[in-house]
Backbone as CSV, one residue per row, in Angstrom:
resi,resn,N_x,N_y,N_z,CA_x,CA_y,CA_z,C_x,C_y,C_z
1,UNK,110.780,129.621,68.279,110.592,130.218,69.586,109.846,129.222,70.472
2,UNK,110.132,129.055,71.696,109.413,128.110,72.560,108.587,128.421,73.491
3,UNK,107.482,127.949,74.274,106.704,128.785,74.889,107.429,128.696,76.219
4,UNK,106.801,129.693,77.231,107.157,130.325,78.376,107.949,129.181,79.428
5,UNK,108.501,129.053,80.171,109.068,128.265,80.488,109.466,126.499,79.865
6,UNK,109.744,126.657,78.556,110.421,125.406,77.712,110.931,125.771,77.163
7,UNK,112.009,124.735,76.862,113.233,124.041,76.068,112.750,124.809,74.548
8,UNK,113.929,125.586,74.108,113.683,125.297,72.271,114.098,124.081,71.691
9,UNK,113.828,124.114,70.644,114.217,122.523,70.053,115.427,122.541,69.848
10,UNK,115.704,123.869,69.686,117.702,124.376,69.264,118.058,123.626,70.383
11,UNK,117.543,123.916,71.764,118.600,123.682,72.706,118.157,122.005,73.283
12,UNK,117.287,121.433,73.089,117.471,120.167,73.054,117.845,119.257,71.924
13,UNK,117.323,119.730,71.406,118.797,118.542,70.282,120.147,119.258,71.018
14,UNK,120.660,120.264,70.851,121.898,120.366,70.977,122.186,119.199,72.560
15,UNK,121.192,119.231,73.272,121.765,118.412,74.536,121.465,117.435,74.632
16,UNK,120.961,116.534,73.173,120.833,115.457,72.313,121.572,114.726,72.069
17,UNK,121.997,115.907,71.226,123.359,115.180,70.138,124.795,115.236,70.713
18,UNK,125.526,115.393,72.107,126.305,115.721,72.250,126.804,114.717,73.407
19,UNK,127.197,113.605,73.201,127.082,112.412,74.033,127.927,112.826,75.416
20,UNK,126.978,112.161,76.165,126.958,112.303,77.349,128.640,112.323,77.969
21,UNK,129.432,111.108,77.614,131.077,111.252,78.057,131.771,112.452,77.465
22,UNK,131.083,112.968,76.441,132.018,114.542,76.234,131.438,115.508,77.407
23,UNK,130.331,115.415,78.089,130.186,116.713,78.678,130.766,116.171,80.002
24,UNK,130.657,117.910,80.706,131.277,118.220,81.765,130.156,117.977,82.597
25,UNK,130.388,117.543,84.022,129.403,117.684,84.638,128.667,118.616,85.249
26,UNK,129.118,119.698,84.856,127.952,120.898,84.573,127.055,120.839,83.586
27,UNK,127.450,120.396,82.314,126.587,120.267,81.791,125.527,119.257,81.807
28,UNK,125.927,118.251,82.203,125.095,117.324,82.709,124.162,117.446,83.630
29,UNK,124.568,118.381,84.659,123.596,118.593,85.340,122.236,119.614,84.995
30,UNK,123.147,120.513,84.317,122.337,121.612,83.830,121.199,121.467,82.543
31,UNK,121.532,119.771,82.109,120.965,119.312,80.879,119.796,118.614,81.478
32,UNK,119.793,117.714,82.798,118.907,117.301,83.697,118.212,118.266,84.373
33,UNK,118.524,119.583,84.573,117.713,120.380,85.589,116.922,120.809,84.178
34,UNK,117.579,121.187,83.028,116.450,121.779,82.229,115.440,120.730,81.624
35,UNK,115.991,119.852,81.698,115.075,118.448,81.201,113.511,118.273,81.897
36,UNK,114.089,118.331,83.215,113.021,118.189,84.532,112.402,119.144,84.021
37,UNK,112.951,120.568,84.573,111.775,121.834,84.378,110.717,121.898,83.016
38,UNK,111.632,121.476,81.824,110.518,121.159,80.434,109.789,120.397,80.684
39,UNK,109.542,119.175,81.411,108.955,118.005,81.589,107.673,118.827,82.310
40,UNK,107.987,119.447,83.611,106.860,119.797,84.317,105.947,121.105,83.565
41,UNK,106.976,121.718,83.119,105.935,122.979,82.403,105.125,122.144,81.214
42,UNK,105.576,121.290,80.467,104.743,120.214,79.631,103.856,119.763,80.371
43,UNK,104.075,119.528,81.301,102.925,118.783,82.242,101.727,119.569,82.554
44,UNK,102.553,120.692,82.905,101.258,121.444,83.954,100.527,122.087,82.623
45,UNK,100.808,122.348,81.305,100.270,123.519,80.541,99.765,122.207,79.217
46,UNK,98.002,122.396,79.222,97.186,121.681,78.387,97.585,121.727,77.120
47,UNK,97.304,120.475,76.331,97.965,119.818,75.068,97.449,120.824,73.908
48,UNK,96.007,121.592,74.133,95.478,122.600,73.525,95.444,123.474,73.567
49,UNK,96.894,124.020,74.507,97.448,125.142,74.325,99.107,125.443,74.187
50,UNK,99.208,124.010,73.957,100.481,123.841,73.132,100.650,124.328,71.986
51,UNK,102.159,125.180,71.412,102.133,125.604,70.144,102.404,124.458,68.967
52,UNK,102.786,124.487,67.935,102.971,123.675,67.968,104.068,122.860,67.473
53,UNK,105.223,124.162,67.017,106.328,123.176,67.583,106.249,122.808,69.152
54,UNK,106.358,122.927,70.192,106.170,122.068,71.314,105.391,121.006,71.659
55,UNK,104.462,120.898,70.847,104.224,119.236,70.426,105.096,118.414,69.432
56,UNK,105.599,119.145,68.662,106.198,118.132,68.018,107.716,117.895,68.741
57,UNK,108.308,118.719,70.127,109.013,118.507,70.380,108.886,117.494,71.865
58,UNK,107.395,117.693,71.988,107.608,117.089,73.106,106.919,115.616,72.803
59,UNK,106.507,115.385,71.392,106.811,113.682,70.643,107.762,113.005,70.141
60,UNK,108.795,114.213,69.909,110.313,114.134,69.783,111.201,113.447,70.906
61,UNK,110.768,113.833,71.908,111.631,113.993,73.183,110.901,113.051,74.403
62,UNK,109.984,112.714,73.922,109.313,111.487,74.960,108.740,112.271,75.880
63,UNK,108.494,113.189,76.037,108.143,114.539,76.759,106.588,113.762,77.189
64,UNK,105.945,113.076,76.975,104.595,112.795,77.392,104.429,112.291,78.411
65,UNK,105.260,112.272,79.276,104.959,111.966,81.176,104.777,110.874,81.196
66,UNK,104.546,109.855,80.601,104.532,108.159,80.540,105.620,107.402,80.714
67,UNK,106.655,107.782,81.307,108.053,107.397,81.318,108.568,106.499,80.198
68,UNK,108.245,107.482,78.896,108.742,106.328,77.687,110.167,107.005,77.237
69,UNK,110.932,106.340,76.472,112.180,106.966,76.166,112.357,107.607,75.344
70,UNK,113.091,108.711,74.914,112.513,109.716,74.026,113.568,109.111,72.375
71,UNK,112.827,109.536,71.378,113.722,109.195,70.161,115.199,108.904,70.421
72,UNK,115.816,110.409,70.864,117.313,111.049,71.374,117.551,109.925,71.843
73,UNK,117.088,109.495,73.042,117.599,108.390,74.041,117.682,107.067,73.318
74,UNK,116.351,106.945,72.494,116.826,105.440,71.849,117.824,105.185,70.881
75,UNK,118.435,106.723,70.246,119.493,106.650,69.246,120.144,106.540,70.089
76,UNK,120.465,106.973,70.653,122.267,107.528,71.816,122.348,105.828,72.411
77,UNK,120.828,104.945,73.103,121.240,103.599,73.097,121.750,102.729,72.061
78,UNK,120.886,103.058,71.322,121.641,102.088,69.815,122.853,102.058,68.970
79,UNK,123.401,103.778,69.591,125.338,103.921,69.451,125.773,103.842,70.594
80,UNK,124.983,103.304,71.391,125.934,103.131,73.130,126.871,104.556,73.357
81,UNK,125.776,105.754,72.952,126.365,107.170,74.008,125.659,107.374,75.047
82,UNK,125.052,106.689,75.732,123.764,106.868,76.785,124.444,106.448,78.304
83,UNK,124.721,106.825,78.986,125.425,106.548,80.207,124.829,105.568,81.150
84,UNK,125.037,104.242,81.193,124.139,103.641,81.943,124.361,103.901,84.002
């Protein structure tokens, strides 16, 4: 279960693992709007009141506001599914 406005981990891996040239651009977009919104509710809501799968998803997912690239992203570069 994920907390109040975030991503479950179900639904980011699933928009992980599912390289970018198969989706539609709905989904693409809809994979970026939910991306953003997890990013900011991570942001705005303190690390010590994170549960804690949502820390481990948001060390998973590069989720730490430092503009680093998240695991997902560095696999999907290293099989060239990452859309440049």
């Amino acid at each position: 279960m994920s907390d109040a406005g975030r991503q479950s981990l179900t639904d980011k891996a699933g928009a992980a693992l599912k390289p970018d040239s198969e989706k539609t651009y709905l989904e693409q977009g809809k994979d970026m709007l939910a991306g953003k919104a997890d990013s900011a509710a991570s942001s705005a809501q303190p690390q010590s009141q994170k549960s804690y799968t949502q820390e481990i998803g948001d060390a998973v997912s590069g989720n730490s506001n430092e503009n680093q690239s998240s695991i997902a992203d560095k696999a999907k570069d290293a099989l060239g599914m990452n859309k440049q």
